[in-house]
C-alpha positions in Angstrom: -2.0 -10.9 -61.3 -4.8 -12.5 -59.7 -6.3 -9.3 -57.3 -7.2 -11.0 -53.4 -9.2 -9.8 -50.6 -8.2 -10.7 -47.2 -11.8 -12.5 -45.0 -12.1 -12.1 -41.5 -13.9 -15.1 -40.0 -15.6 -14.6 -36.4 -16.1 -18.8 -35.5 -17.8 -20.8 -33.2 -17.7 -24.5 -32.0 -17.7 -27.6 -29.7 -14.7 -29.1 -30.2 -16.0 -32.4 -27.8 -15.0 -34.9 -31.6 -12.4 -32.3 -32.7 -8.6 -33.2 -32.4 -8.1 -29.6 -31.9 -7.9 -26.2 -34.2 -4.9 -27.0 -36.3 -4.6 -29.2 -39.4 -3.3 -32.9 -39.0 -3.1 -35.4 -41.7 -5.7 -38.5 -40.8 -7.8 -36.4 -38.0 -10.7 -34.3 -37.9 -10.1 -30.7 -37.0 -11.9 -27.4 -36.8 -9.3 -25.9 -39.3 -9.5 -29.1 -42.1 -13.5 -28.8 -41.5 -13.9 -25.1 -42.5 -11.4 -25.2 -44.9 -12.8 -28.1 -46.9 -16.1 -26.1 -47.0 -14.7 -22.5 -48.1 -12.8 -24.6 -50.8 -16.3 -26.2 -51.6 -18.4 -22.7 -51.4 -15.8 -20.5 -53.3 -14.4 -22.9 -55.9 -11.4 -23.1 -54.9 -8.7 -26.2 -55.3 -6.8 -26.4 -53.1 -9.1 -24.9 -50.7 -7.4 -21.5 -49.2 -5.4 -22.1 -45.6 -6.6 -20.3 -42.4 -5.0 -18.6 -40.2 -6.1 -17.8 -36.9 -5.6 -16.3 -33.5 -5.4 -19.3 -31.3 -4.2 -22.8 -31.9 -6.8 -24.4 -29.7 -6.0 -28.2 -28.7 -8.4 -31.4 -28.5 -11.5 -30.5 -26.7 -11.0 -27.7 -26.3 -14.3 -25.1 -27.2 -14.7 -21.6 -29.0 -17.5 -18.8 -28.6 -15.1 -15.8 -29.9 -12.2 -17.7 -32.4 -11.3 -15.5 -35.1 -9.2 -16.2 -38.6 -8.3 -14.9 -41.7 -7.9 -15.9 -45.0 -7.1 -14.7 -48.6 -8.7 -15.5 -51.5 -9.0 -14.4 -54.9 -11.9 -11.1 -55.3 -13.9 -13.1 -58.1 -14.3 -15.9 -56.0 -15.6 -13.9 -52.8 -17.8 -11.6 -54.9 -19.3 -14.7 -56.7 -21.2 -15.7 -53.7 -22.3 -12.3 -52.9 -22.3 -12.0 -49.2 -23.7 -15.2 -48.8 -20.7 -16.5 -47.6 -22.0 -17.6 -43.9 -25.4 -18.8 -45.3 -23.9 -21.3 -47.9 -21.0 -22.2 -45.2 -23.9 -22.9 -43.1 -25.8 -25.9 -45.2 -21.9 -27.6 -45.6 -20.6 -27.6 -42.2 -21.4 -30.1 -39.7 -23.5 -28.8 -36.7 -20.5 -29.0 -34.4 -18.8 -25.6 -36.2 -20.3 -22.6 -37.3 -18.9 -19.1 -39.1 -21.0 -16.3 -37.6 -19.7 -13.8 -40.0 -17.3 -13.3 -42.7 -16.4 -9.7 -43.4 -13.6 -8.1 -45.3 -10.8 -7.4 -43.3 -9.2 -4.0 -42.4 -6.1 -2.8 -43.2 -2.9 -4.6 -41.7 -5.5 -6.6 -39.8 -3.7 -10.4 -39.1 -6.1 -12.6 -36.7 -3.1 -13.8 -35.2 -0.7 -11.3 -34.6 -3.0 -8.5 -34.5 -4.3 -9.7 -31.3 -3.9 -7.6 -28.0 -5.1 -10.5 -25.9 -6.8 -13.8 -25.5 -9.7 -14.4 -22.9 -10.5 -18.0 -21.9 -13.2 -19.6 -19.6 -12.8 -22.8 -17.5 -15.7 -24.1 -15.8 -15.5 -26.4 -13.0 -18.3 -28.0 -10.5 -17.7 -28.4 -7.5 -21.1 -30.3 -6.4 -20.2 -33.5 -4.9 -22.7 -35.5 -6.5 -21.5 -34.3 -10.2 -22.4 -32.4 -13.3 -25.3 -31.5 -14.7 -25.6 -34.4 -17.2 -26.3 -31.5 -20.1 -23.1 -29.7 -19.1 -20.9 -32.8 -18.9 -19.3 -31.9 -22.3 -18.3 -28.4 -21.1 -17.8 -28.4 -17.5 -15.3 -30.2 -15.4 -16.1 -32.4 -12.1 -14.0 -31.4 -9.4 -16.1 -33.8 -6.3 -14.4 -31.4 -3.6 -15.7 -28.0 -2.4 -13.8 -25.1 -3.8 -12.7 -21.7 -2.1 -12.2 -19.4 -4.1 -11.5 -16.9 -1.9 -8.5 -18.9 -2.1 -8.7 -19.2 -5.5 -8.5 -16.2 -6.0 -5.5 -14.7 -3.4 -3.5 -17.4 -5.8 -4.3 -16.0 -9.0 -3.7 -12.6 -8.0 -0.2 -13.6 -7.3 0.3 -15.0 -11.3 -1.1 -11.5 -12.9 1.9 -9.9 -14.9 4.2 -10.3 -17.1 6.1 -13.3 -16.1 8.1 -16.5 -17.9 5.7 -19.1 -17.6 7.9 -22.0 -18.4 6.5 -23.8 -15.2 3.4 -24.0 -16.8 4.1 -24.5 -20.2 5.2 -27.2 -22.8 8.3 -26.1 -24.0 8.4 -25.6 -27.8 11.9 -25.3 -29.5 12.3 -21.4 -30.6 10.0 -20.4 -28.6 9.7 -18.2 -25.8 7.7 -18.7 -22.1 7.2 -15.2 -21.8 3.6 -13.5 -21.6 1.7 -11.0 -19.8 -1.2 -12.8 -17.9 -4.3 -10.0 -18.0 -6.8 -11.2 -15.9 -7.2 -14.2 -14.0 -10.0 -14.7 -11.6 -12.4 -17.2 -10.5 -16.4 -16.1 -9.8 -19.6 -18.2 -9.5 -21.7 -19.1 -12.3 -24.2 -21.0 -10.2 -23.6 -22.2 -6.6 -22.0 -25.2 -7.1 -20.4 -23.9 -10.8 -17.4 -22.2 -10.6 -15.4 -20.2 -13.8 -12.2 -19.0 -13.8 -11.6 -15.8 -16.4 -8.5 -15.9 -17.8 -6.8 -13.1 -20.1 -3.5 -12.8 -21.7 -1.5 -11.3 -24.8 -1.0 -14.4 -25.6 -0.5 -18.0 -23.8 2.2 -20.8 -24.6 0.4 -24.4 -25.0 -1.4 -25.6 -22.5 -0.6 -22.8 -20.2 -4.5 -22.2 -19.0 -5.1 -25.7 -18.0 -2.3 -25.9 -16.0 -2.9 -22.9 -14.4 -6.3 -24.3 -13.1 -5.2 -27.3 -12.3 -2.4 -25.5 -9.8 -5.4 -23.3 -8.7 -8.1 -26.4 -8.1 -5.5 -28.0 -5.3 -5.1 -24.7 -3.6 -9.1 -24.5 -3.7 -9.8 -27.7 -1.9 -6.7 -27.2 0.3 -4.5 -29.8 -0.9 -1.8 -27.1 -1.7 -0.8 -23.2 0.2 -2.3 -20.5 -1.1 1.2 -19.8 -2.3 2.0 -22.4 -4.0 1.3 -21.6 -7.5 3.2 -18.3 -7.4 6.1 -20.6 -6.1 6.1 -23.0 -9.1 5.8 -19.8 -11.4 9.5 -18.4 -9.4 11.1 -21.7 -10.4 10.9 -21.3 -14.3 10.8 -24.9 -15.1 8.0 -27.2 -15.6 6.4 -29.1 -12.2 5.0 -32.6 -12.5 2.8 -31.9 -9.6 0.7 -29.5 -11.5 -1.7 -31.4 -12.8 -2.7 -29.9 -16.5 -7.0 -29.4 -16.3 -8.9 -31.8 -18.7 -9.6 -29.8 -22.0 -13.2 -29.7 -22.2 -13.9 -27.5 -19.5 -12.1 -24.6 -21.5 -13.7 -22.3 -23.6 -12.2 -19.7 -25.9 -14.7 -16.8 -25.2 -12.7 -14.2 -27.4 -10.5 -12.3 -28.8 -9.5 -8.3 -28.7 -7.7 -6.3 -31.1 -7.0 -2.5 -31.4 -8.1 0.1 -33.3 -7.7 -0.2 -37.3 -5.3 2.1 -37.7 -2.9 0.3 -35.0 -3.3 -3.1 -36.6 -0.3 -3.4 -38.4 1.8 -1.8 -36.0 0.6 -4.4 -33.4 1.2 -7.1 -35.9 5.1 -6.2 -35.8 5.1 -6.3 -32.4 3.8 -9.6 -31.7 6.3 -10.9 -34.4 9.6 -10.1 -31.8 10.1 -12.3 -29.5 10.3 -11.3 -25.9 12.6 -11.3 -22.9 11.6 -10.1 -19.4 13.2 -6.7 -19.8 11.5 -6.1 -23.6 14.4 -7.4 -25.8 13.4 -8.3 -29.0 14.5 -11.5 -31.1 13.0 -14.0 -33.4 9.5 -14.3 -34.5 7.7 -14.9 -31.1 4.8 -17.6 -31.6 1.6 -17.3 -29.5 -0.2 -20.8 -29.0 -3.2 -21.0 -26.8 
């Protein structure tokens, strides 16, 4: 039998011309992109499949993403540890693969995972956006308080069914235990919202901003948003955030030797109460 070595894969990128993270027949994505290029590097047809810690969508940027993959040893050891380098002079400038290292024991970038932290940058200044920043920061032409802001968010911190501010996906549950989220200034007229979770359901962050944007130029109550969470069910007056002003900043994982028992946690679903069922699925 062929002997393998599992490759962790700490990645980088803009995804502005990206139709997100995951692989779809026809588009460009950041998944086909670096896969096509390991396949080129290492020799390998078909090229081996990634997986990684969060399903990003369109627009949507990375600092921190993080993916595995398994290959065969002679293939990994033929390029010795040149592996970034030579991904380097393939992959177009919008992507990069900091490092490439062999993975730990029991490590899986996706289920391993004790949380998620985003970034959403918005500006507030009510003649616009720094031209450079337009493909990563969000115009929002009315002043913010986050004061406000913030007395919102601190309502949404918990464990919680986010189904109000979710896309439903058959199978899968709304539940997840929201971190960290809070809003601070960059600049003076740049505001970022920090926001940390074991995991989110799709499109869960941008809607959460967008609830948080109308309570910080007073359009909505302060509680509002914890008010749409009660309901369960999804809102049409939350207004999901655009995607580029989100940025995946990273990802945290525990110690080695409590990787794999992580792993088979993530895998049961969860109830509010700790039930387990079915595989749960994290999407960001």
């Amino acid at each position: 039998m062929t002997a393998l070595v599992r490759l962790r894969l700490d990645i980088g990128y803009d995804g502005s011309d990206f139709a997100g993270w995951a692989r779809q027949p026809g588009q460009r994505t950041v998944q086909g992109v670096i896969e096509e290029a390991l396949g080129r590097v290492l020799r390998l047809d078909p090229p081996p499949a990634l997986t990684v810690a969060g399903r990003t969508d369109a627009g949507v940027h990375a600092r921190g993403q993080v993916a595995h993959v398994v290959v065969p040893v002679s293939a990994y050891s033929a390029v010795n540890g040149a592996l970034p380098r030579r991904l380097a002079r393939l992959l177009p400038p919008d992507v990069r693969v900091w490092r490439v290292t062999r993975a730990p024991e029991g490590f899986d970038a996706r289920f391993s995972a004790l949380s998620r932290r985003y970034v959403y940058r918005v500006c507030d200044d009510p003649v616009g956006v720094d031209p450079l920043r337009r493909r990563d920061v969000l115009w929002h032409p009315r002043p913010l308080d986050l004061d406000r802001m913030n007395e919102a968010s601190a309502r949404l911190v918990g464990e919680h069914d986010f189904a109000a501010f979710c896309r439903r996906r058959e199978g899968a549950t709304t539940i997840r235990r929201l971190l960290r989220l809070e809003w601070a200034r960059e600049e003076p007229r740049l505001a970022a919202a920090t926001v940390e979770a074991d995991a989110f359901c799709h499109s869960m962050v941008r809607a959460l901003v967008g609830a948080l944007l109308v309570v910080g130029d007073g359009r909505r109550d302060v509680d509002w948003p914890a008010a749409v969470l009660a309901a369960r069910v999804r809102d049409s007056a939350v207004n999901v955030a655009p995607a580029h002003g989100l940025c995946l900043e990273e990802i945290r994982y525990p110690d080695e030797a409590d990787l794999a028992r992580r792993a088979q946690e993530t895998r049961r679903v969860r109830t509010l109460g700790g039930a387990a069922g079915p595989a749960d699925v994290p999407v960001s």
